[in-house]
Each structure stands twice: as C-alpha cells, then as structure tokens.
C-alpha positions in Angstrom: 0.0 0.0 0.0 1.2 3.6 -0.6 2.0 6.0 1.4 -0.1 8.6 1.5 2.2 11.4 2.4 4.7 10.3 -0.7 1.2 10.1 -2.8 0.5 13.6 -1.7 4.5 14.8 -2.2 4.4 13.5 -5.8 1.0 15.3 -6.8 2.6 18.6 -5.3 6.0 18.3 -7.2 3.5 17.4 -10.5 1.8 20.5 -9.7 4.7 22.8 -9.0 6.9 21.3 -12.8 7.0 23.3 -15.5 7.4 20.3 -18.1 3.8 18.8 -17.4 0.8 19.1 -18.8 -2.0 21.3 -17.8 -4.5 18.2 -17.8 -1.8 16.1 -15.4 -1.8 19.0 -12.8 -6.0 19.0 -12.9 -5.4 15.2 -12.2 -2.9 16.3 -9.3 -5.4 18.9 -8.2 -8.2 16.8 -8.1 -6.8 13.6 -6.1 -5.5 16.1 -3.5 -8.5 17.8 -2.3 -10.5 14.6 -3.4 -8.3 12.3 -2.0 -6.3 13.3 0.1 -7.9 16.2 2.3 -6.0 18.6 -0.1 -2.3 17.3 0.4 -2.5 17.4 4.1 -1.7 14.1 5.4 0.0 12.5 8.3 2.5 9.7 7.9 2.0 7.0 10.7 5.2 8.1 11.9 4.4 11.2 12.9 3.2 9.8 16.2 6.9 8.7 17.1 8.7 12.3 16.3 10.6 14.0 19.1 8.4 16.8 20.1 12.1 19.1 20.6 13.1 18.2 17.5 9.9 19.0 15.5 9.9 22.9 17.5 14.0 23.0 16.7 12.7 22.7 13.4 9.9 24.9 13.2 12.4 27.3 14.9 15.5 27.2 12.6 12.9 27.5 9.5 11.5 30.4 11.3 15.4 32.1 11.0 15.6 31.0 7.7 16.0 34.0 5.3 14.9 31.4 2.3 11.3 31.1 4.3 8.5 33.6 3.3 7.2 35.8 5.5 3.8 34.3 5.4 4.9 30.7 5.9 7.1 32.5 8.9 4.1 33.8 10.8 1.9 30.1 10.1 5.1 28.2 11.8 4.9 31.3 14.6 1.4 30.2 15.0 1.9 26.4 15.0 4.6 27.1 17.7 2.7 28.6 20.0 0.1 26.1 19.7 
C-alpha cells in the first residue's frame, strides 16, 4: 500500500513542474482535495517524532531568510500552539 504522504509529495512536485501538462496537474489537483484532504496528510510516523526536534525545526525555519514571510508567521502560530 502507498504511502499517503509520498502520494501527496508527488501530486505537489507534479503540480509545481513546469514540463507537465496542464491536464496532469488537474489530475494532481483533483486527487489532492479529493483524495487526500488537499495534500494534508500525516504519515503514521508522525506519532513517534521527538516533540524538541519538531519545534527545533519549526524554529531554525523560522530564521531561515529562504522562508517567506507568510509561511514565517503560520510556523509562529503552530509554535505557539
């Protein structure tokens, strides 16, 4: 069985390519919000992550001068929650 968070990864690199085809990234577009809540799945690993190591992470992407602003300020807001 597939994993739904590589399914998910692989729709969102299809829709993000400039080499395919308008009618492949509908087909992208429409098995992630019809199949799989609009991209945003959990792996079954997720339960076993370090809780540190997740907010170290949401921290150093936070610093990162690569990250937009408005992806910034949704990590702020995952943080604090």
């Amino acid at each position: 069985m597939s994993n739904a968070g590589n399914v998910a990864g692989g729709h969102k690199a299809n829709l993000n390519n400039p080499n395919t085809s308008e009618e492949s990234k509908q087909h992208s577009r429409d098995v992630l919000e019809n199949q799989l809540d609009g991209g945003d799945v959990t792996s079954a690993s997720d339960a076993n992550k370090n809780p540190n190591n997740v907010q170290g992470g949401i921290k150093a992407a936070i610093n990162n001068p690569n990250t937009s602003a408005e992806k910034k300020e949704e990590l702020k807001s995952k943080l604090d929650s």
